[in-house]
N, C-alpha and C positions, 0 to 999 in steps of 0.2 A: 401604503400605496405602492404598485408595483414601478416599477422602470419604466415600463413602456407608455401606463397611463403618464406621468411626468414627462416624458420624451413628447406624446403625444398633445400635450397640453404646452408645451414649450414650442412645437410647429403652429401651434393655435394661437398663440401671441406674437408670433413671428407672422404668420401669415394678415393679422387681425391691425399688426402695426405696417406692415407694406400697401394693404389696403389701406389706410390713414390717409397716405401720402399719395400725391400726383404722380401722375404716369414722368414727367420729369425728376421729378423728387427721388421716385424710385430708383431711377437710371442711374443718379448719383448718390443716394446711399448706397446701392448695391457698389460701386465703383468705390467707392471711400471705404467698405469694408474689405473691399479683395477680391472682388467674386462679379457677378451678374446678375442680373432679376431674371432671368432663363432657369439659370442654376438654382435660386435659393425657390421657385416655382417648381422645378424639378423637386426638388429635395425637399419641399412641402408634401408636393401629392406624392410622394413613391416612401413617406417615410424615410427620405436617406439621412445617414448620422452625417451632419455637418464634422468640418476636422475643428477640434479645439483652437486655431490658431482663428480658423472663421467666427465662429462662434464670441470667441473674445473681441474679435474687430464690431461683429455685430452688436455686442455689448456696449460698446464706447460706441459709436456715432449714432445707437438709437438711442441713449442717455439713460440706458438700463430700463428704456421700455421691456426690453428684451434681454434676458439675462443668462448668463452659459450653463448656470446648473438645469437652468430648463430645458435646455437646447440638447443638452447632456447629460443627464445625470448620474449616467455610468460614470463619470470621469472624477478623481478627485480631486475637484478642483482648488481646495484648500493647498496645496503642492502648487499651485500655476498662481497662487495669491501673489508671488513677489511681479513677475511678468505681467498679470491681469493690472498690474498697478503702478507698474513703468512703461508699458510699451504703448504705443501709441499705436494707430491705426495705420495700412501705410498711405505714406505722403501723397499729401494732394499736389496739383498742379502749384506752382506758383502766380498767383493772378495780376503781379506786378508788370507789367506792357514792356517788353523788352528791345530796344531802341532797335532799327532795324539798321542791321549795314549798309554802308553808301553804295548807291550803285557803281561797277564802276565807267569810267571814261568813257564816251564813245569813240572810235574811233575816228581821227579827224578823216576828212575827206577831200582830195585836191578838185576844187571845181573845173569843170571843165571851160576848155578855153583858153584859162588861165595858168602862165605858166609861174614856176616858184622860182625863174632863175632872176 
């Protein structure tokens, strides 16, 4: 089978898995791999070669729905095995509520009238 049909069958599980997901869902996988759901729309319809580093993100946060030799198969990705298998996606927010600093003081104000002596 040629490249391009695998390239193009690799857009076709990507596209097939973004449709799965909620118009929200999408918002944040796209965001948790690196990228936008503009971009990986874009780079469905126009055929564009996602970069390897996209590709591997999209791999870990859709749970290997979506896999890079599809996405790519030009690439050798046997070579990117050690990285495809340490690096994580990058980092999400921290969802821990983070204490808010005190306001500060208002300033006092002398009422009128009254004197401070």
């Amino acid at each position: 089978m040629s490249t391009t049909i695998w390239y193009i069958r690799g857009m076709d599980e990507l596209r097939a898995y973004l449709k799965s997901l909620t118009a929200e869902d999408r918002v944040a996988f796209a965001l948790r791999s690196g990228t936008t759901v503009g971009y990986l729309q874009k780079a469905i319809s126009t055929s564009q070669r996602l970069s390897a580093q996209i590709c591997i993100n999209l791999e870990l946060e859709s749970g290997r729905a979506v896999v890079c030799e599809q996405l790519r198969p030009d690439i050798r990705w046997a070579e990117w095995e050690q990285l495809r298998s340490t690096v994580a996606a990058p980092a999400q927010a921290d969802p821990t509520p983070q204490p808010t600093p005190p306001s500060p003081p208002e300033p006092q104000r002398a009422e009128q009238g009254v004197s401070n002596v």
